[in-house]
C-alpha positions, 0 to 999 in steps of 0.5 A, a space after each residue: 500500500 502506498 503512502 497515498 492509500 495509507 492516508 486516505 485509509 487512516 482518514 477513513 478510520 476517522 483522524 483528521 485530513 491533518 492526522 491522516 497527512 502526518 501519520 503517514 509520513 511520520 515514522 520514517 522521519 523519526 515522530 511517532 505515530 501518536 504523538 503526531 496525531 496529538 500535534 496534528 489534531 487541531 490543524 484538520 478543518 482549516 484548523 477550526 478556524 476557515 484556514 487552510 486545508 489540513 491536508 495541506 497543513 499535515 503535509 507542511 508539517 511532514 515537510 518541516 520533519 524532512 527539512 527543518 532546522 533544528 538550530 537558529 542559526 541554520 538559516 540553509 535549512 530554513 530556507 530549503 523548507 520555505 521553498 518546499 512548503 512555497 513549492 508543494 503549495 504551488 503543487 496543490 493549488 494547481 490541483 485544486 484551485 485553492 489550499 483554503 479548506 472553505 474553498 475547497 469544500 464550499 463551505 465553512 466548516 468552523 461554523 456550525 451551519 458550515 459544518 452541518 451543510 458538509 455533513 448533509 452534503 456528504 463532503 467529508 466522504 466525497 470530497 476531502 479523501 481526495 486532498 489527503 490522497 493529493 497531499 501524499 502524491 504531491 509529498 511523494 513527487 517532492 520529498 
C-alpha cells in the first residue's frame, strides 16, 4: 500500500485530513505515530478556524520533519523548507484551485451551519479523501 492509500485509509478510520497527512509520513522521519496525531489534531478543518486545508497543513508539517532546522542559526535549512512548503503549495493549488479548506469544500466548516451543510452534503466522504490522497502524491513527487 502506498503512502497515498495509507492516508486516505487512516482518514477513513476517522483522524483528521491533518492526522491522516502526518501519520503517514511520520515514522520514517523519526515522530511517532501518536504523538503526531496529538500535534496534528487541531490543524484538520482549516484548523477550526476557515484556514487552510489540513491536508495541506499535515503535509507542511511532514515537510518541516524532512527539512527543518533544528538550530537558529541554520538559516540553509530554513530556507530549503520555505521553498518546499512555497513549492508543494504551488503543487496543490494547481490541483485544486485553492489550499483554503472553505474553498475547497464550499463551505465553512468552523461554523456550525458550515459544518452541518458538509455533513448533509456528504463532503467529508466525497470530497476531502481526495486532498489527503493529493497531499501524499504531491509529498511523494517532492520529498
Amino acid at each position: 500500500m502506498g503512502n497515498a492509500d495509507k492516508a486516505a485509509a487512516m482518514f477513513k478510520k476517522g483522524f483528521s485530513c491533518s492526522q491522516a497527512v502526518l501519520g503517514t509520513y511520520c515514522e520514517q522521519f523519526g515522530l511517532d505515530k501518536k504523538q503526531a496525531c496529538k500535534i496534528s489534531c487541531g490543524f484538520g478543518g482549516g484548523m477550526h478556524i476557515d484556514q487552510t486545508c489540513g491536508a495541506v497543513t499535515g503535509a507542511v508539517m511532514v515537510i518541516g520533519l524532512k527539512y527543518g532546522r533544528t538550530r537558529a542559526d541554520d538559516v540553509e535549512a530554513k530556507m530549503k523548507t520555505a521553498k518546499m512548503v512555497a513549492e508543494f503549495a504551488k503543487k496543490f493549488k494547481e490541483r485544486h484551485g485553492s489550499v483554503s479548506c472553505t474553498e475547497l469544500l464550499g463551505c465553512n466548516i468552523s461554523t456550525l451551519e458550515g459544518y452541518q451543510e458538509a455533513k448533509k452534503r456528504d463532503l467529508f466522504k466525497q470530497v476531502c479523501p481526495k486532498y489527503v490522497i493529493s497531499a501524499a502524491e504531491i509529498l511523494d513527487e517532492m520529498l
